[in-house]
C-alpha positions in Angstrom: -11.9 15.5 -6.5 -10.4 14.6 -3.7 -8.5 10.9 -3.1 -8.2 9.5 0.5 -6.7 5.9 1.3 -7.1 5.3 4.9 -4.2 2.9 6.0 -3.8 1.2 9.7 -0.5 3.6 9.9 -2.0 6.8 7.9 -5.0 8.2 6.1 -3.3 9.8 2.7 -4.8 12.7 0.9 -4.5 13.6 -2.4 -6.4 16.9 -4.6 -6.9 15.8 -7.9 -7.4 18.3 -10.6 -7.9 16.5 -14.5 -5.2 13.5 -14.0 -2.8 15.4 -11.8 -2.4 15.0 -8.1 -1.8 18.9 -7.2 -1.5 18.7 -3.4 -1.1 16.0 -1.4 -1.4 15.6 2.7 -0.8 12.8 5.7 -2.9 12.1 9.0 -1.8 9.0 11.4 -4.8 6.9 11.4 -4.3 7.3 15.4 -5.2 11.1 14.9 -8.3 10.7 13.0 -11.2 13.0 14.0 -13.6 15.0 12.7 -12.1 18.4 13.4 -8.9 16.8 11.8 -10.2 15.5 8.8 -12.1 19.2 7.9 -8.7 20.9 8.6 -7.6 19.1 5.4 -10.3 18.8 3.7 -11.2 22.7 4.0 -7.8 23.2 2.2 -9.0 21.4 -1.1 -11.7 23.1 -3.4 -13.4 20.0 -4.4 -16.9 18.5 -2.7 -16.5 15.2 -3.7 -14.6 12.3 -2.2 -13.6 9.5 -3.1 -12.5 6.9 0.0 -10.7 3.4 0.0 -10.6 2.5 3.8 -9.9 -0.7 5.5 -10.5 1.1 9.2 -14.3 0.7 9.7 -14.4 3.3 12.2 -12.6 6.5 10.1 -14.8 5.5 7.5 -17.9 6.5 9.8 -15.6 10.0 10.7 -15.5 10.5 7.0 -19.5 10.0 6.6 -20.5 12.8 9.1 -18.8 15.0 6.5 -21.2 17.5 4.0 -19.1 16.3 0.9 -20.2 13.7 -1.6 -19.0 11.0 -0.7 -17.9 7.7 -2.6 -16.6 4.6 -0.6 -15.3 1.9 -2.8 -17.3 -1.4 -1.7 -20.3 0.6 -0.9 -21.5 2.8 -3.5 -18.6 2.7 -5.7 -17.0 -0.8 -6.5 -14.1 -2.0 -8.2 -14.5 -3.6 -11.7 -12.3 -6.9 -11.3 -13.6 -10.2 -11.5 -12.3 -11.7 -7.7 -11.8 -14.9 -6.4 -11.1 -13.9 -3.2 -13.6 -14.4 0.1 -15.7 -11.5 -0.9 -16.3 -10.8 3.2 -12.6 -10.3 4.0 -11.1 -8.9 0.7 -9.5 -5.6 1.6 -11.1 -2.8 -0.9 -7.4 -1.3 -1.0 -6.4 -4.7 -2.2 -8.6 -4.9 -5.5 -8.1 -1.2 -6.1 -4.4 -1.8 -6.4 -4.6 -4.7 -8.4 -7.3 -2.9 -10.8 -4.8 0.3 -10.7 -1.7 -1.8 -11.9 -3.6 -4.1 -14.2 -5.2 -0.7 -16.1 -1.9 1.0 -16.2 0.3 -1.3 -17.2 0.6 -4.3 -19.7 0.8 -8.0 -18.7 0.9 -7.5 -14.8 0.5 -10.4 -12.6 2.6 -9.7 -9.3 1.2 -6.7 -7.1 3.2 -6.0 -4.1 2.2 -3.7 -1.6 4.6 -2.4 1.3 2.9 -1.4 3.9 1.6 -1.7 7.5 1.7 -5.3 5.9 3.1 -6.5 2.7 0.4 -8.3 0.6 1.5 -10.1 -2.7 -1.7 -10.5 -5.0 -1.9 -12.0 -7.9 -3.5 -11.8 -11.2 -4.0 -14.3 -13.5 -6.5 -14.3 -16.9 -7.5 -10.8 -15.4 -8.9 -12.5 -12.8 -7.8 -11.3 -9.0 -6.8 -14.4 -7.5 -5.7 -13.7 -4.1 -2.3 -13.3 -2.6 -0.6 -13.0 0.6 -0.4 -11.1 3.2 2.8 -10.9 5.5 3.5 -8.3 8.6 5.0 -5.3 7.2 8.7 -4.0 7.7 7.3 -1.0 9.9 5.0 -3.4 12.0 8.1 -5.1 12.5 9.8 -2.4 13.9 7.9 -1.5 15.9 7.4 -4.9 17.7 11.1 -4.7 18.5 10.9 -1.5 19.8 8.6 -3.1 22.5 11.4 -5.7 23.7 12.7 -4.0 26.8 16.9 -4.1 26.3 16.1 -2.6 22.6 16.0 0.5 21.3 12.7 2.6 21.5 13.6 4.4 18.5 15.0 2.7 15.2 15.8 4.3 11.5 16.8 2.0 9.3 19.4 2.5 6.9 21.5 0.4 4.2 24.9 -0.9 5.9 27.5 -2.4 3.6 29.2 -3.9 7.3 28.6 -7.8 6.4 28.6 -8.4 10.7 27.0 -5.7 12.3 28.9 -5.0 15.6 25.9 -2.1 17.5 22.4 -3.0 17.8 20.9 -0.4 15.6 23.0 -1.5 12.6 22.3 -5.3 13.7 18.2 -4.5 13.0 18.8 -2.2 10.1 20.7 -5.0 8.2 18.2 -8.0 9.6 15.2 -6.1 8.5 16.4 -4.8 5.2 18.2 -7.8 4.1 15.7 -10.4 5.8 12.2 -8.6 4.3 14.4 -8.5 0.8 15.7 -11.7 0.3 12.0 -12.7 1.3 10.7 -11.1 -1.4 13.3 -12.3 -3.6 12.6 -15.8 -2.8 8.7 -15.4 -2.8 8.7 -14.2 -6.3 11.0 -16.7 -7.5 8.4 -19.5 -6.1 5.2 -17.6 -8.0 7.3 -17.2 -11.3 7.7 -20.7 -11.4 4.1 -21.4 -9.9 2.1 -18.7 -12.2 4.8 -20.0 -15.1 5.6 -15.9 -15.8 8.1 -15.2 -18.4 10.2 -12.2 -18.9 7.0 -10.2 -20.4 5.3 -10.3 -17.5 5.4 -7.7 -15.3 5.7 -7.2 -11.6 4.0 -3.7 -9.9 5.3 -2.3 -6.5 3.9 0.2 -4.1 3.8 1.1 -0.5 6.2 3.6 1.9 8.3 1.1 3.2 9.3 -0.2 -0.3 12.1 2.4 -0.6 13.6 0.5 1.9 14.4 -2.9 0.5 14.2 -1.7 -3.2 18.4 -1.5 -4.1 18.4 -5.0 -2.3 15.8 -6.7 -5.3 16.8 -8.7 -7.9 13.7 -8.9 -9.7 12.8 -6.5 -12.8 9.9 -4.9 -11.3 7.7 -1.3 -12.4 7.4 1.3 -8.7 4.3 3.1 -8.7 4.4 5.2 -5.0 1.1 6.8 -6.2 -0.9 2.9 -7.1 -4.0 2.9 -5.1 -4.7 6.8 -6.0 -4.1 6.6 -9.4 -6.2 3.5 -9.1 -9.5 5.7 -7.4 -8.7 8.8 -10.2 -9.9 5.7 -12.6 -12.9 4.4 -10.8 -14.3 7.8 -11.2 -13.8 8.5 -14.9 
């Protein structure tokens, strides 16, 4: 079988043999075309698919393909009891909460760092809702746009408490500023949800390595959530 999660920023491949990923590949969403997609798909041995999209028009790329095809919201849906509008509920969304809430015990905080950084929540295993907040890489990259900043930032962890260049001055506003964010946002829906220390908070998302040492909340970091999460809507 073969897993794809289209993103806004990439589409993510992953060739699943049993429960193990064995190979693994990345597309920018920008690059999307048929001719691309076959390239990877070609390399796996596997005619079924399994897709979790939220960009309408890769999803049609994907359906001009000879595979089998299973897109979760159209023929294949997630078995979660949502709250949410169920018009504007990003599939990716309810397959992350259904992932972390089937792999792990007593989970009620989902947060995914991404293009954006959605918080859902999960309460009486029940999908609530959530949040959803412009990611650390969107960010980024509306900075790079102001015209007497840099075109090109990496961000990295800087123990200088007043940054003295511009590049360290983003690197320690983003990291610090999206982390103590986070801090404070799951200190507000402890209290709100009324979680204890059994409770359990799940993580995923590429740009979560970058605010991770800067947490202070006991939390589980699952890189591989949402593809774990479609290996389980097909057993």
């Amino acid at each position: 079988m073969i897993a794809v999660d289209i993103g806004n920023t990439n589409i993510n491949f992953a060739y699943i043999f049993g429960k193990k990923i064995l190979k693994r590949a990345i597309l920018p969403t920008k690059s999307a075309s048929l001719s691309n997609i076959k390239k990877i798909i070609l390399r796996y041995p596997s005619d079924k698919i399994i897709l979790c999209s939220v960009v309408p028009s890769v999803t049609e790329i994907f359906k001009k393909l000879n595979n089998k095809l299973y897109i979760v919201g159209e023929n294949i849906f997630v078995p979660l009891k949502c709250l949410y509008n169920k018009r504007q509920i990003g599939q990716d969304r309810l397959v992350l909460a259904f992932a972390a809430k089937s792999l792990y015990e007593r989970v009620r905080i989902i947060i995914d760092c991404g293009t954006a950084i959605t918080f859902d929540f999960i309460v009486n295993d029940t999908y609530q809702g959530g949040l959803i907040i412009p990611g650390i890489s969107s960010s980024i990259k509306t900075l790079s746009n102001c015209a007497l900043l840099p075109k090109k930032i990496n961000l990295k962890l800087t123990k200088t408490i007043v940054p003295k260049n511009t590049y360290l001055s983003i690197s320690k506003g983003v990291i610090e500023g999206f982390a103590q964010m986070l801090n404070g946002l799951v200190e507000k829906y402890r209290k709100l949800l009324v979680l204890d220390s059994r409770d359990n908070i799940v993580i995923t998302g590429g740009d979560a390595s970058y605010i991770k040492p800067l947490l202070n909340f006991k939390y589980i970091y699952d890189k591989d959530l949402i593809i774990r999460g479609l290996m389980l809507l097909q057993n």
